[in-house]
N, C-alpha and C positions, 0 to 999 in steps of 0.2 A: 165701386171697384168690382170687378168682374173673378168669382175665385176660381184657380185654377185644380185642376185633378188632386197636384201635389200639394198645393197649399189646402186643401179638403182631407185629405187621409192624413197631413200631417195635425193639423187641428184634432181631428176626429181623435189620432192616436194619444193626444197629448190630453185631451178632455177628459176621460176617465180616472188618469193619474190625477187630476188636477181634486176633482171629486172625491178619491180614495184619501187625499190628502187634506183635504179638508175637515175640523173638527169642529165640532158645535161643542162650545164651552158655559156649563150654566155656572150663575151665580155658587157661592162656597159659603155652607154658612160656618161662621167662626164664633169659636165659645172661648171658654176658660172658667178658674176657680175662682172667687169673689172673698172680698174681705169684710164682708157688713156683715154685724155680728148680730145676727137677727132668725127668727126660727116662720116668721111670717113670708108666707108664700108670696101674698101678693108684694111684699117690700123686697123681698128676692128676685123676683122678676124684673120689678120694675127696676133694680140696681144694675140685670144684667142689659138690659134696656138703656141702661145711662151709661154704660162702659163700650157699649157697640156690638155688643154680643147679639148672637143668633140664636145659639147654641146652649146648652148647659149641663152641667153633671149634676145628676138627681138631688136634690136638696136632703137630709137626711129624712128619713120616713121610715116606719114600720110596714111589714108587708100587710097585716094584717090591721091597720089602720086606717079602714076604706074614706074614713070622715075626711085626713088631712090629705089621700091621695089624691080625692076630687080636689080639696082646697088645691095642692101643686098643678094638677092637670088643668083646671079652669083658670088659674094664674097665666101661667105661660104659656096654655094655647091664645090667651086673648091678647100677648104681646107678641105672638108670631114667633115664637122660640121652643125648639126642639131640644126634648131629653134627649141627649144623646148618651148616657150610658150610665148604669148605675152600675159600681165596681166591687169588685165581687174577692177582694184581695184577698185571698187564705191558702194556702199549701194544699191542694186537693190528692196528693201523693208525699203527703208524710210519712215516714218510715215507720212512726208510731203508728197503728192500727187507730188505737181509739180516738188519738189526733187525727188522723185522715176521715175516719165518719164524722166525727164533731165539723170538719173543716168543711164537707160534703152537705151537710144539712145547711150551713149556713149558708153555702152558694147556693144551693135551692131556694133557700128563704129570698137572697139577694134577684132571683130569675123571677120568683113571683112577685118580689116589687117594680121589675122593669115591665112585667108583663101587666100590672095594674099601673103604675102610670104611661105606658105605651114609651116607653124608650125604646132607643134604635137599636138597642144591646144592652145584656150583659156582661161583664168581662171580668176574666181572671187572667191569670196566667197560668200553664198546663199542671205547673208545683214544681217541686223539689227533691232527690232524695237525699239532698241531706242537711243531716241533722238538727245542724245549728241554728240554720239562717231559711227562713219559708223560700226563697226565691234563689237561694244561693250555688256556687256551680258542686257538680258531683259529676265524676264520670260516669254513670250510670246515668246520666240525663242525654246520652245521646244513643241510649239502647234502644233496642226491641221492645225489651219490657216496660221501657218508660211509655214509649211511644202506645202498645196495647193496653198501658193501665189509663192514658189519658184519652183514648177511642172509649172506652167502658163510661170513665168520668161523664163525659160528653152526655153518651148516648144517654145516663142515669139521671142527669141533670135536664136534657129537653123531653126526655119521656114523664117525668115527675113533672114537668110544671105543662106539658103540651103548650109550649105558644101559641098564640095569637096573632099579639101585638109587637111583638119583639123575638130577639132569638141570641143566643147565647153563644159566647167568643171567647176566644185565646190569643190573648198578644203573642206576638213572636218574643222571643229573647237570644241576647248573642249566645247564653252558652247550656239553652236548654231547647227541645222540640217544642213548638214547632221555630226552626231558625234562619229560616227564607222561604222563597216564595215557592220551593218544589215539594219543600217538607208540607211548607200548608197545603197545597194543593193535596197532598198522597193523603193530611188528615180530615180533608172534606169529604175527599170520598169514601176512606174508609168511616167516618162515624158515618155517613148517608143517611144525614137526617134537615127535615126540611128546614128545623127552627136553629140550625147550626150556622155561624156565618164566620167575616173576616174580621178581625178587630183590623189595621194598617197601622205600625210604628216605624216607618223609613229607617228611624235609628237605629234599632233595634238588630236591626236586620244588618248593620253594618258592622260584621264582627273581625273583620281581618285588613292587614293594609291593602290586599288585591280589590276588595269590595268599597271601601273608602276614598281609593285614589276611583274609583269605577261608580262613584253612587249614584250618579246620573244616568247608568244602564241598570244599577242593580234596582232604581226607585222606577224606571220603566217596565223593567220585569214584572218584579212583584206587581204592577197594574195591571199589565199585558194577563199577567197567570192568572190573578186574585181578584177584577175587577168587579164581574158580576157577582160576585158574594159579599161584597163590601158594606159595610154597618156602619165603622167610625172610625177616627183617625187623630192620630197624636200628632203633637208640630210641639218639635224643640231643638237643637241644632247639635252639631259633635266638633268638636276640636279637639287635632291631635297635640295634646303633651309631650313637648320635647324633653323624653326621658329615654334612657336605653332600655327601656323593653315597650313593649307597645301601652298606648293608654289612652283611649279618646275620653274624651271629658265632658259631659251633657251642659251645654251652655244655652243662654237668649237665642233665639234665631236670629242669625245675620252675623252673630259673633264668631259662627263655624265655617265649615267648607261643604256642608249640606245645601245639594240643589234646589234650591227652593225654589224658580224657576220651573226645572223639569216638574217637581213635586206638585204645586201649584194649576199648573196646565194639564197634567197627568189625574187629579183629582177633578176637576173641573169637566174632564172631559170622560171621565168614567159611565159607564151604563145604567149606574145606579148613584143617587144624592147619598152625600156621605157629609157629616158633621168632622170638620178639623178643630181640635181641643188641643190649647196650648195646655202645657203641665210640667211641674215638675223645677217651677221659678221659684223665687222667694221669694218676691216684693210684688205689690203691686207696680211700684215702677218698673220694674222686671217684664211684665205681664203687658203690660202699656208699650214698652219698650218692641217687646217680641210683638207683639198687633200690628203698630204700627210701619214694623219691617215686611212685615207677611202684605200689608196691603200694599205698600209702595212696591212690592216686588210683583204684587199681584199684576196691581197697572200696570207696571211694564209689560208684561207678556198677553196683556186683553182677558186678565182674568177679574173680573167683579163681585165682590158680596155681597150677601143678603142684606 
């Protein structure tokens, strides 16, 4: 067939969008927390290795335990599975002075263990100020000063350990900084440091009915904003509680109204490989339950795992 002028510029116009819209989707590797009750590296791995895992959260280690660090690192580098993040859980803005250095020392400690087994991250959460509860809400968690005392944290924790290997993160939370994808963006560049990255909790980040009924643009966003600083990523699902005030409720994936879909594709298609870590189940059939949703969801949409 002989093409004509308009069927040429029409092609021609159509072919770039075509290209623009195209995404190259790599494999996703998928972890979770394990129930073998065992301190041997090489039987942790290979358990994460019997369950379908990719992925893993740091097995307990000392930072200063170079003996057992080789043992984790030579384990599950030779079963093709990624630390994906040793967690760093302590209040780094406690209201108590001497609780806040005590709680700083130990996420340092916890940075130079991700940075001696070469995890994709360390994480915390940015803390607290108040009193009761290390993670809990206070109004002063969407201050200024909260915001400058966790730029300080940051920069204190990647300057004391200078990464490497790894680099150190702040999960979003609904009712503390950093709390979407504009707050983390303003906190990357104000700490401006290289070994700072993104932790990703979709959920987390869904703190109101506008963003919930929306979490398939707000799980776009936060990729579109946060993509290239991407480290690691949580997978667990929200369901809203029908009760008269608001209340999502952390469930299995699949059992919510979380796009896992958009999430899935959105991950996949990132500039940078990110480990997805389910968390925060109770059972191993929980864990199994939620895997097995995440990949049949995967298939649908052409997304595959390691």
């Amino acid at each position: 067939m002989i093409s004509t002028r308009r069927t040429f510029l029409a092609t021609a116009s159509v072919a770039p969008l075509l290209l623009r819209g195209a995404q190259t989707l790599r494999p996703i590797r998928l972890g979770g927390p394990i129930f073998l009750k065992s301190d041997d590296p090489e039987e942790l791995a290979s358990e994460h290795t019997r369950l379908g895992y990719s992925a893993a959260y740091c097995p307990a280690a000392d930072a200063n335990d170079g003996d057992r660090i080789r043992a984790i690192k030579s384990a599950f580098e030779a079963r093709n599975i990624v630390i994906a993040e040793v967690g760093a859980w302590r209040n780094i803005l406690d209201p108590d002075p001497q609780k806040r250095s005590e709680n700083l020392s130990y996420v340092i400690e916890r940075m130079r263990l991700a940075e001696g087994v070469g995890a994709r991250c360390c994480v915390d959460i940015a803390g607290s100020f108040n009193p009761q509860l290390w993670y809990g809400p206070d109004p002063k968690n969407l201050s200024k000063e909260f915001f400058d005392a966790t730029v300080e944290n940051c920069r204190k924790i990647v300057d004391d350990v200078k990464p490497r290997n790894t680099k150190f993160s702040i999960e979003m939370m609904p009712w503390n900084l950093p709390d979407g994808p504009d707050a983390y963006l303003k906190l990357i560049k104000a700490v401006d440091r290289e070994g700072f990255g993104v932790h990703m909790d979709v959920c987390n980040a869904i703190n109101s009915p506008a963003r919930f009924y929306r979490n398939s643009e707000i799980i776009a966003e936060l990729f579109r904003t946060l993509g290239q600083w991407l480290l690691s990523c949580h997978a667990k699902d929200l369901k809203w509680m029908d009760e008269y005030n608001v209340h999502f409720a952390e469930v299995v994936p699949g059992r919510g109204q979380i796009d896992y879909k958009t999430y899935l594709r959105k991950l996949a298609a990132a500039p940078v490989e990110a480990p997805l870590m389910l968390e925060h189940l109770k059972t191993p059939e929980e864990y199994a339950e939620g895997q097995d949703y995440i990949r049949k969801t995967g298939a649908a949409v052409g997304v595959k795992f390691v």
